[in-house]
C-alpha positions as CSV (number, residue, x, y, z in Angstrom):
1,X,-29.3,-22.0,-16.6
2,X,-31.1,-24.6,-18.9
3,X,-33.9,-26.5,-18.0
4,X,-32.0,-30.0,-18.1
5,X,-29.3,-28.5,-15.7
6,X,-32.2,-27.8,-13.2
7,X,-33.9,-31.4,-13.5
8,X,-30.5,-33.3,-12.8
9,X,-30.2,-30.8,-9.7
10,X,-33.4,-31.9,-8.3
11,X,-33.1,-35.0,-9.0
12,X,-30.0,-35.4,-7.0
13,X,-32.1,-33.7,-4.3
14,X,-31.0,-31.6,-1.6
15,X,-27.4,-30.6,0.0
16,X,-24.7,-28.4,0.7
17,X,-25.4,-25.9,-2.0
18,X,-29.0,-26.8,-2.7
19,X,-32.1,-26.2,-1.1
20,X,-36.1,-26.7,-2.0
21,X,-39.0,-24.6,-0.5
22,X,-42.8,-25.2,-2.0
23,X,-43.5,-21.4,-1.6
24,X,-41.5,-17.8,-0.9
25,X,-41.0,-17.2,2.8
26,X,-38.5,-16.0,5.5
27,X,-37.1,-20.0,5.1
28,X,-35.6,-18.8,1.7
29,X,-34.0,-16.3,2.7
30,X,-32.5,-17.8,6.1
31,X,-31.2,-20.3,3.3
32,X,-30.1,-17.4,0.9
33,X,-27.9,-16.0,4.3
34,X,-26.7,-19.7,4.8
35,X,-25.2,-19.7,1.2
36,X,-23.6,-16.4,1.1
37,X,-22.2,-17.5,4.4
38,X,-20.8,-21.2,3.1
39,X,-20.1,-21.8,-0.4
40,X,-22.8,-20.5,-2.1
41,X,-25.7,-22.3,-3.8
42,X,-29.2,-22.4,-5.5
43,X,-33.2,-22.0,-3.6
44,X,-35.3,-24.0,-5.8
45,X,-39.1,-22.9,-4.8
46,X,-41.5,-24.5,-6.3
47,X,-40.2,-28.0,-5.4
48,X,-40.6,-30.2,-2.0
49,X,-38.0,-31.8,-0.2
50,X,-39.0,-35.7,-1.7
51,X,-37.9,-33.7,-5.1
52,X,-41.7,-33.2,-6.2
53,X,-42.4,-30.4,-8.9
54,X,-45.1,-28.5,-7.3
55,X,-45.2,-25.7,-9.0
56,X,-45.2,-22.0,-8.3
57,X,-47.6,-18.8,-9.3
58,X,-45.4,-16.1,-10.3
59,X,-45.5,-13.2,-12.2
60,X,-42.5,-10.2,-12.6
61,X,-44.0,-8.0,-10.4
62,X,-43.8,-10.8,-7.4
63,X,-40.4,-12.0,-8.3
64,X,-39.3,-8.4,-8.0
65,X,-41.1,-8.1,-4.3
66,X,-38.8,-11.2,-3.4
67,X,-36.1,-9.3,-4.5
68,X,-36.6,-6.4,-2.4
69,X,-37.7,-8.4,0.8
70,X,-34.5,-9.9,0.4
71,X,-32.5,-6.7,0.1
72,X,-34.3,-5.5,2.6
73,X,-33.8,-7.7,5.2
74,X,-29.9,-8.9,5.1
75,X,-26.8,-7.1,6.3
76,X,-24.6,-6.9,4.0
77,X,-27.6,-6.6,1.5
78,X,-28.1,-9.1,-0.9
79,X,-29.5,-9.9,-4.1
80,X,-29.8,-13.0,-5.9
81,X,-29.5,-14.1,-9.3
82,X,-33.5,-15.3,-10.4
83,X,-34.2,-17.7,-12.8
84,X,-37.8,-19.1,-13.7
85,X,-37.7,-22.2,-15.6
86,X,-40.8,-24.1,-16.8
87,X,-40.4,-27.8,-16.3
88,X,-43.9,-30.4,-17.1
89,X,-45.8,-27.0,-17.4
90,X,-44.8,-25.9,-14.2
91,X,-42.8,-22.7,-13.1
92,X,-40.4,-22.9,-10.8
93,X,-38.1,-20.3,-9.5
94,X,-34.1,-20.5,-9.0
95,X,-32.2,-18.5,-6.6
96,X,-28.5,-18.3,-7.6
97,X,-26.5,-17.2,-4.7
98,X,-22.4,-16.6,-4.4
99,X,-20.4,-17.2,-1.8
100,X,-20.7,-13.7,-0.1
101,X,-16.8,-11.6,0.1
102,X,-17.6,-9.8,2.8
103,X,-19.1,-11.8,5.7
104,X,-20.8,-12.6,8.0
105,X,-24.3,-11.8,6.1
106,X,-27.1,-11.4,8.5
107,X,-30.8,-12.1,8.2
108,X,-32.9,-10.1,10.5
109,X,-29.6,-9.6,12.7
110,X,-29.1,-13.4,13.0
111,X,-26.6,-15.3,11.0
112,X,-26.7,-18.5,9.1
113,X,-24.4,-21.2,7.4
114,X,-25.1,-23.9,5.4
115,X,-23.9,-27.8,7.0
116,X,-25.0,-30.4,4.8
117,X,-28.4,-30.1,4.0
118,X,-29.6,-27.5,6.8
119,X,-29.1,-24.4,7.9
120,X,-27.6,-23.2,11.3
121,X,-26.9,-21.1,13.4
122,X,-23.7,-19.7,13.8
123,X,-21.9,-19.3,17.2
124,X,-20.5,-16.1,18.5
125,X,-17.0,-17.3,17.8
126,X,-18.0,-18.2,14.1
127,X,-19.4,-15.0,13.2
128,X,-16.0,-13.1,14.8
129,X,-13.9,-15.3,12.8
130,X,-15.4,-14.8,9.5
131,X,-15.2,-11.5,9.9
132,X,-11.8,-11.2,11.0
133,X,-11.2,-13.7,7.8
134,X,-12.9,-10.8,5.7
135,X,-10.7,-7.7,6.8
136,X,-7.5,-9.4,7.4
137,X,-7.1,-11.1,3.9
138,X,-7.9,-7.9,2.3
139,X,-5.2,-5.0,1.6
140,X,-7.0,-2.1,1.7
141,X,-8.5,-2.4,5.3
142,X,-4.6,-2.2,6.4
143,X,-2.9,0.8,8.0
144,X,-1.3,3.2,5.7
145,X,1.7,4.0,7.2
146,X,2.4,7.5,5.2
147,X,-0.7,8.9,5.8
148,X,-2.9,10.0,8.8
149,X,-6.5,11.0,8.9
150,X,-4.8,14.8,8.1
151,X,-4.4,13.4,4.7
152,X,-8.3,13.0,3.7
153,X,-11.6,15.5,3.2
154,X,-13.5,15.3,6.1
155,X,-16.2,17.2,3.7
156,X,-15.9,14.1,1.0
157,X,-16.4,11.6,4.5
158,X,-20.1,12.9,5.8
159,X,-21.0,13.7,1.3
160,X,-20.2,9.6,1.8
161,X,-22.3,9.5,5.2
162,X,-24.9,11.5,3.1
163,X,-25.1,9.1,0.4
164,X,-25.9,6.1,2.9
165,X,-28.2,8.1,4.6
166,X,-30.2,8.7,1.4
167,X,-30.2,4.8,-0.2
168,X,-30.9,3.8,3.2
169,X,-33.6,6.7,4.6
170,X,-32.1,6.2,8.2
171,X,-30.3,9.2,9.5
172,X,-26.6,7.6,11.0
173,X,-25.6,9.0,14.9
174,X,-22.2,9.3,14.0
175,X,-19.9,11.7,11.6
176,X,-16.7,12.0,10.6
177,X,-14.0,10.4,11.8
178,X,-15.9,8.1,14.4
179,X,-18.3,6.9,11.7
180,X,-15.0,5.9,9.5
181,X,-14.0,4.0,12.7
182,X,-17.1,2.9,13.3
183,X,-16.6,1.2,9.5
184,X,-13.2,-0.2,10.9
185,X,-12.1,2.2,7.9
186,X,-9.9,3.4,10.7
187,X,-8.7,1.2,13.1
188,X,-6.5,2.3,16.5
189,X,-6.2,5.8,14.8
190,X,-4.7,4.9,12.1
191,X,-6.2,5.4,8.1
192,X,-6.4,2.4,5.9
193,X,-5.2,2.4,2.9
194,X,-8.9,1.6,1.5
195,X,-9.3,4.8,3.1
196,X,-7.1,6.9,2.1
197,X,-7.9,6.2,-1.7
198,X,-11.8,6.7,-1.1
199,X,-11.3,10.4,0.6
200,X,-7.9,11.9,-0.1
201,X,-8.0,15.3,0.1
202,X,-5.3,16.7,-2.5
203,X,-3.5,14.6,-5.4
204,X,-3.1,11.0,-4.8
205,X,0.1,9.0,-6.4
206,X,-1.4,5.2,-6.5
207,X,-5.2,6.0,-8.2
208,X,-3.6,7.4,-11.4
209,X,-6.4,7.3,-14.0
210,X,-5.4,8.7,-17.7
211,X,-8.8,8.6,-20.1
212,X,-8.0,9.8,-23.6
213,X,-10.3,10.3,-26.8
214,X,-8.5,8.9,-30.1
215,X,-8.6,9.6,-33.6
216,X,-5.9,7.0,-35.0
217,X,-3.3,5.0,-32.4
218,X,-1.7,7.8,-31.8
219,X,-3.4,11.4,-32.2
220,X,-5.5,12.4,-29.3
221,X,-8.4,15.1,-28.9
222,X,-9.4,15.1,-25.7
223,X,-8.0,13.4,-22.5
224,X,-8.2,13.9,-18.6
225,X,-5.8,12.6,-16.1
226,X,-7.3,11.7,-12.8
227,X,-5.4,11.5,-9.5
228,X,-8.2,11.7,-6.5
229,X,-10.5,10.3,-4.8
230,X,-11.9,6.8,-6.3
231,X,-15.8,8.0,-5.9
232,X,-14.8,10.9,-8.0
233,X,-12.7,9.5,-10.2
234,X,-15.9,7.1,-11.0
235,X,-18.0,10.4,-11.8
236,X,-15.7,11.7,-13.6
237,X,-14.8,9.1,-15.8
238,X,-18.6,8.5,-16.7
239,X,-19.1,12.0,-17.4
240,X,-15.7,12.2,-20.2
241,X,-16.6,8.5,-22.1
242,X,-20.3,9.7,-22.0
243,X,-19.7,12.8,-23.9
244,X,-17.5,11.0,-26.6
245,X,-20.4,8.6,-27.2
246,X,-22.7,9.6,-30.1
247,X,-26.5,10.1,-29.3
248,X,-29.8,9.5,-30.8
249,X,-33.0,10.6,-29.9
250,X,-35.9,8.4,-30.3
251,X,-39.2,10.2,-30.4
252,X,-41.5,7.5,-28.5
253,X,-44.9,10.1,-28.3
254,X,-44.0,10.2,-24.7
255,X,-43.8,13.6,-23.7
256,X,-40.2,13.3,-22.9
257,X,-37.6,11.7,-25.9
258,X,-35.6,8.8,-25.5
259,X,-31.8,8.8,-25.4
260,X,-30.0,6.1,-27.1
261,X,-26.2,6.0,-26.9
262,X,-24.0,4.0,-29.1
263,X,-22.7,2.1,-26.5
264,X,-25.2,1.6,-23.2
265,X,-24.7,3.4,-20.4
266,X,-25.2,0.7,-17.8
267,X,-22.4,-1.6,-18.8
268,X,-19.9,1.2,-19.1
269,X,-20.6,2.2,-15.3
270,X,-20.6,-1.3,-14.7
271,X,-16.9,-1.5,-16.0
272,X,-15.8,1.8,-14.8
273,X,-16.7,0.5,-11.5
274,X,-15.1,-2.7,-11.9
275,X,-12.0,-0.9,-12.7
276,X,-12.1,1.6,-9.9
277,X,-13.1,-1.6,-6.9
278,X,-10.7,-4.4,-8.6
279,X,-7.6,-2.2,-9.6
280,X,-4.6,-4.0,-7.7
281,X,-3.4,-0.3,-6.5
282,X,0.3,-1.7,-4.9
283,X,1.0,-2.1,-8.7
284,X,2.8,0.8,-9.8
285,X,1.2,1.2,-13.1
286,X,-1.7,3.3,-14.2
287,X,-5.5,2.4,-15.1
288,X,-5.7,3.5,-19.0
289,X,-9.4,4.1,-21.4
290,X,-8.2,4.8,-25.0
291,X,-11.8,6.1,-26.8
292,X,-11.9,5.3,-30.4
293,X,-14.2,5.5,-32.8
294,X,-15.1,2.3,-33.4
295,X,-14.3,0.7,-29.8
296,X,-13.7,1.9,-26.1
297,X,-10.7,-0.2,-24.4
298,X,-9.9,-0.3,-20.6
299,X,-7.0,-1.4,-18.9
300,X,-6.6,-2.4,-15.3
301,X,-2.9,-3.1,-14.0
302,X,-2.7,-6.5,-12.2
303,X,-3.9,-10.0,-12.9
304,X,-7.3,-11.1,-12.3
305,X,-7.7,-12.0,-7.8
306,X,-7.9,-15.4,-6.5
307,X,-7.3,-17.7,-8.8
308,X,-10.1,-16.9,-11.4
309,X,-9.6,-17.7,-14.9
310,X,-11.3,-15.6,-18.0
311,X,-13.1,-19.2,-18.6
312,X,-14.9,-19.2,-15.3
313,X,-15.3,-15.7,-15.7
314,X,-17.3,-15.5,-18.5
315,X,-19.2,-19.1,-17.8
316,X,-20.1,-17.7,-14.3
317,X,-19.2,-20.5,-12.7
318,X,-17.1,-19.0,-9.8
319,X,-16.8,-18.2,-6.3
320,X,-16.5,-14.4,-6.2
321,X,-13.3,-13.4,-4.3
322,X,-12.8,-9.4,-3.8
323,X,-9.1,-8.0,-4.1
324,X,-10.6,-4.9,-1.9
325,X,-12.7,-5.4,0.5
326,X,-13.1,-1.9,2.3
327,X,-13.3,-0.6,-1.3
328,X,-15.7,-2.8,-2.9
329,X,-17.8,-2.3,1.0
330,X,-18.0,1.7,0.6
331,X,-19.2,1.5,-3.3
332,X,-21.6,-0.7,-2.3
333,X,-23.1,1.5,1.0
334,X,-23.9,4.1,-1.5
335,X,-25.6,1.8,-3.9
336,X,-23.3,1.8,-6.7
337,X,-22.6,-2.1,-6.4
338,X,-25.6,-3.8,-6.1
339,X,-24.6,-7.6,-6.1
340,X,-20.9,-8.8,-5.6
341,X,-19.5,-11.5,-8.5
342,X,-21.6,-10.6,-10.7
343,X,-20.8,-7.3,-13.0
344,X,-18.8,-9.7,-15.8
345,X,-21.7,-11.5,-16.4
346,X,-24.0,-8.3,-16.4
347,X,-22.1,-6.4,-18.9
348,X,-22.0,-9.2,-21.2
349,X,-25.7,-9.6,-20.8
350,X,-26.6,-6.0,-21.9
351,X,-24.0,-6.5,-24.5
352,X,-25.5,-9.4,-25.7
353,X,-29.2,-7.6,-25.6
354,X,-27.4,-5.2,-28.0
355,X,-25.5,-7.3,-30.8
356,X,-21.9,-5.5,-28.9
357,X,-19.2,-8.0,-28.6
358,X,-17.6,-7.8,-25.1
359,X,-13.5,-8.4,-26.5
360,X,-11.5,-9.4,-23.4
361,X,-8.4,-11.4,-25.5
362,X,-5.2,-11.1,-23.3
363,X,-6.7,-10.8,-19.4
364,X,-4.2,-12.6,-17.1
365,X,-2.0,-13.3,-20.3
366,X,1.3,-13.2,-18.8
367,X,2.8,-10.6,-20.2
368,X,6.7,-11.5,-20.8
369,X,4.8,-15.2,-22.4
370,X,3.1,-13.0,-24.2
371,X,6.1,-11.1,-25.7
372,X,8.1,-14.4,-26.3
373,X,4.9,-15.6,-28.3
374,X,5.0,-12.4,-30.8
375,X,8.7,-13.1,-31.5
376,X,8.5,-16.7,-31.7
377,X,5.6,-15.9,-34.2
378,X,7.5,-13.5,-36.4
379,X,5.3,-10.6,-35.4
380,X,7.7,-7.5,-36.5
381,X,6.7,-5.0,-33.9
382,X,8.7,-1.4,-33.6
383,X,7.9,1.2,-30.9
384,X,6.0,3.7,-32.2
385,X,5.5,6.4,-29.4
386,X,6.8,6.9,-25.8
387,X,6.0,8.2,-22.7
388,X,7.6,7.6,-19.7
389,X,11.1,7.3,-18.3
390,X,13.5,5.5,-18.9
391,X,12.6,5.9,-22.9
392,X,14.3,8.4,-24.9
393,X,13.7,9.5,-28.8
394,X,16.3,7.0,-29.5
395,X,13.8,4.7,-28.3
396,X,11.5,5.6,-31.0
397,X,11.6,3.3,-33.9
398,X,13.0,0.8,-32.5
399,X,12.1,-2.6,-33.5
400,X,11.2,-4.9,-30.7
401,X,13.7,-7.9,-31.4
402,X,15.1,-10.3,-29.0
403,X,17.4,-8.0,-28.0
404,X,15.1,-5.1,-27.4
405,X,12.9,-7.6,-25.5
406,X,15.6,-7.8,-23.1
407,X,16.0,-4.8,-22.3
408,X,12.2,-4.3,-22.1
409,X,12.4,-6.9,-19.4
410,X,15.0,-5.2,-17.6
411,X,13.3,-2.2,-17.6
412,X,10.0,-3.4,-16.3
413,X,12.4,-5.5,-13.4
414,X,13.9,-1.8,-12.5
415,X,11.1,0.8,-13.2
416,X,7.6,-1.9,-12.7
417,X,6.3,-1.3,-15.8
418,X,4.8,-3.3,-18.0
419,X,7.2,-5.0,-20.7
420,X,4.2,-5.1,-23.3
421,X,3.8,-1.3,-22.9
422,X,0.2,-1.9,-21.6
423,X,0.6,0.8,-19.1
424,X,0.6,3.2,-21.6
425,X,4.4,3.5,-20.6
426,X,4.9,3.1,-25.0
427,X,2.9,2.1,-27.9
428,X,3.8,-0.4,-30.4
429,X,3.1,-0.5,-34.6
430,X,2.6,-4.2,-35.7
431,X,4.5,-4.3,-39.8
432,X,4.4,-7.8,-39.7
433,X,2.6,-10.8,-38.5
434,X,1.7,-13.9,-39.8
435,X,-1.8,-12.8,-40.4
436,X,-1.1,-10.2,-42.9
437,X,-1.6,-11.1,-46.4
438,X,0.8,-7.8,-47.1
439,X,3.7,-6.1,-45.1
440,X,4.0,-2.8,-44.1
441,X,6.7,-0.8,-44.8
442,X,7.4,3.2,-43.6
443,X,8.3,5.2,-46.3
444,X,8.3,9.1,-44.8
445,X,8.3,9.1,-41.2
446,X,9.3,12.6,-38.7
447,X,10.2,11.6,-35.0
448,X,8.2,14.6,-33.1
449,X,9.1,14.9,-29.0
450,X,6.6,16.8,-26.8
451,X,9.4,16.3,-23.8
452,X,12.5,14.2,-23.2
453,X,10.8,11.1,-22.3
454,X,7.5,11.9,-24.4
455,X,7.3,11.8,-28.4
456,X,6.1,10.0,-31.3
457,X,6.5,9.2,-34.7
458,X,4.6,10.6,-37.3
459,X,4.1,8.2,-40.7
460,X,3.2,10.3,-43.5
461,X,3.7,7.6,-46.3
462,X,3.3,3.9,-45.6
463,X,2.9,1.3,-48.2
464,X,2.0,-2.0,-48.8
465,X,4.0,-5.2,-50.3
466,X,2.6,-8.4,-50.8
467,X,4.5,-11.1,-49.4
468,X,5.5,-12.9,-52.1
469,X,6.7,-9.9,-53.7
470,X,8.9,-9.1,-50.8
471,X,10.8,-12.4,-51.3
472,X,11.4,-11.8,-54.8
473,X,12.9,-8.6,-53.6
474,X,15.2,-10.3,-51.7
């Protein structure tokens, strides 16, 4: 937020989505619950309502107390973006609130919206609405008709209650079953989907996870394939990229030495997290991490929800909108979302803070575009490994051309997989594009098959030619 954004906002003076307040009180957060209930918006304190630049005294260790009185005292709990900006040697403090994906957010049990430039009250029938807008325009709260409560860990349900139990340190009345229902994560005795996916008790088709450790595009040391429950899925996805990472120890003269891992911590749980809550889990493809040793990549199947762009992803200009509601509402109970619409924007912050470069180049790219824009380019692309049905070692080698493409197509019509391979369904070897300077070209190659639908081909000599020396060739 720059300063000269702030000063024509004040200017302009108060409305739907801005509000001023002299000092920090229960009036900024009423407004805070007002925003999250509406459209969003921004607090200004430190500024009166004729637009006057008063001026606050504020220091991180007060800003921080806001924070917590806030947290503390709305339902869903929520927790602003802050923002101090100095304007005429003055500090004042900016509140950057979303537009709230679960409502109705309560403020000391009472709830608030934002009409023009005042809050009020909403009406009985206003808070039932919003929240019958929440769960009925989100998947996951709806009955899954091939499973019944038999089909989850009543164990995994009260380690959940436990967890909320000890972020909150109040001790719930109900277990079980009746505290899932009391969640509306079970609704006329039937189990959500949302449900299902957070405490299945044995394998589980739809959360299919595959995390591998990579030497070269193809060789793999390690891997796990996960097909559980999505809180242990999280865990256990952690645990595997955190011991691929290298470590150093920094020796501070604390009497306990620092860890320093080569990628931070923080924004990979932020992203595993990501994955796990936004997946689009009707789509029939897997979630893939490919561990290499110069960059970790993660793939999600599904486009991005509601209309959002990667350009007002990454500006953070946006109205969060969550693809699962239930999903996204049980990680946060147990603390491990903290604020909604906002985890893009923190991962590239602590990126950022660590000269890493956050590559995101072909999100909600669609994908059979995408394919038409290699060809069209001249990218020479041939399939390189396989491992799936329908592919078959004749598969291997093949290059993708316009008539491969079609079949690709077809295949991904009949079997919903992804046409670009991004599934993980096949990988591709790129000889030719109009950025090399030289060409590839396979010399010695072994086709090697691990199954009838899983192989690869091993290149032991490849050489280079330099364009121009191709076309003498020719």
């Amino acid at each position: 937020m720059y300063k000269n954004d702030i000063i024509h906002i004040i200017n302009n003076g108060e409305n739907e989505c801005v509000e001023f307040k002299t000092s920090f009180g229960k009036e900024v957060i009423e407004s805070i619950v007002a925003f999250s209930n509406t459209k969003g918006g921004k607090v200004i304190v430190g500024v009166s309502d004729n637009k006057k630049i008063a001026g606050i005294n504020v220091s991180d260790e007060s800003i921080q107390n806001w924070l917590n009185q806030i947290k503390q005292n709305t339902e869903p709990q929520v927790i602003p973006e802050v923002i101090t900006v100095e304007i005429n040697k003055k500090n004042i403090i900016v509140f950057d609130v979303i537009e709230y994906p679960i409502k109705p957010v309560a403020f000391k049990n009472k709830f608030f919206k934002r009409v023009a430039n005042s809050n009020h009250l909403m009406s009985i029938n206003e808070i039932t609405n919003e929240h019958l807008r929440t769960i009925n325009t989100s998947w996951d709260f709806y009955p899954d008709p091939n499973h019944s409560v038999k089909d989850i860990s009543i164990e995994k349900v009260n380690g959940f209650i436990k967890k909320i139990e000890q972020r909150t340190q109040n001790k719930t009345d109900f277990k079980g079953l009746v505290f899932l229902s009391k969640l509306e994560f079970i609704r006329n005795n039937q189990l959500s989907f949302g449900a299902y996916l957070l405490f299945v008790k044995g394998y589980c088709l739809i959360s299919d996870v595959q995390v591998g450790r990579f030497k070269s595009e193809t060789k793999i040391i390690d891997s796990i394939s996960l097909n559980t429950d999505l809180f242990s899925e999280t865990d256990e996805i952690i645990a595997f990229i955190k011991k691929h990472l290298m470590v150093e120890f920094i020796i501070t003269g604390e009497p306990q030495r620092t860890e320093r891992f080569d990628y931070p911590l923080d924004a990979i749980r932020e992203i595993v997290v990501n994955m796990i809550v936004h997946r689009d889990y009707r789509d029939s493809s897997g979630s893939i991490i490919k561990i290499f040793d110069d960059r970790i990549e993660f793939y999600n199947p599904g486009n991005l929800f509601g209309g959002l762009t990667i350009k007002n992803l990454l500006s953070g200009k946006y109205s969060s909108k969550t693809r699962n509601n239930l999903i996204a509402k049980a990680f946060k109970e147990i603390g491990l979302i903290e604020r909604y619409g906002s985890g893009i924007m923190r991962i590239q912050k602590i990126c950022n803070e660590l000269n890493l470069w956050l590559f995101n180049p072909l999100w909600q790219i669609n994908e059979r575009e995408y394919l038409n824009e290699l060809l069209k380019s001249k990218f020479e692309i041939f399939i390189l490994a396989i491992a799936s049905y329908p592919f078959t070692k004749n598969t291997l080698g093949k290059l993708i051309d316009k008539k491969m493409k079609n079949e690709l197509l077809e295949i991904s019509d009949k079997y919903k997989i992804s046409p670009v391979g991004e599934g993980g369904e096949f990988e591709s070897f790129v000889l030719d594009s109009p950025l090399f300077k030289h060409k590839l070209e396979i010399k010695k190659s072994e086709k090697i098959m691990e199954s009838e639908n899983c192989g690869f081909i091993h290149i032991e000599e490849i050489i280079e030619i330099k364009k121009q020396e191709k076309l003498l060739r020719n």
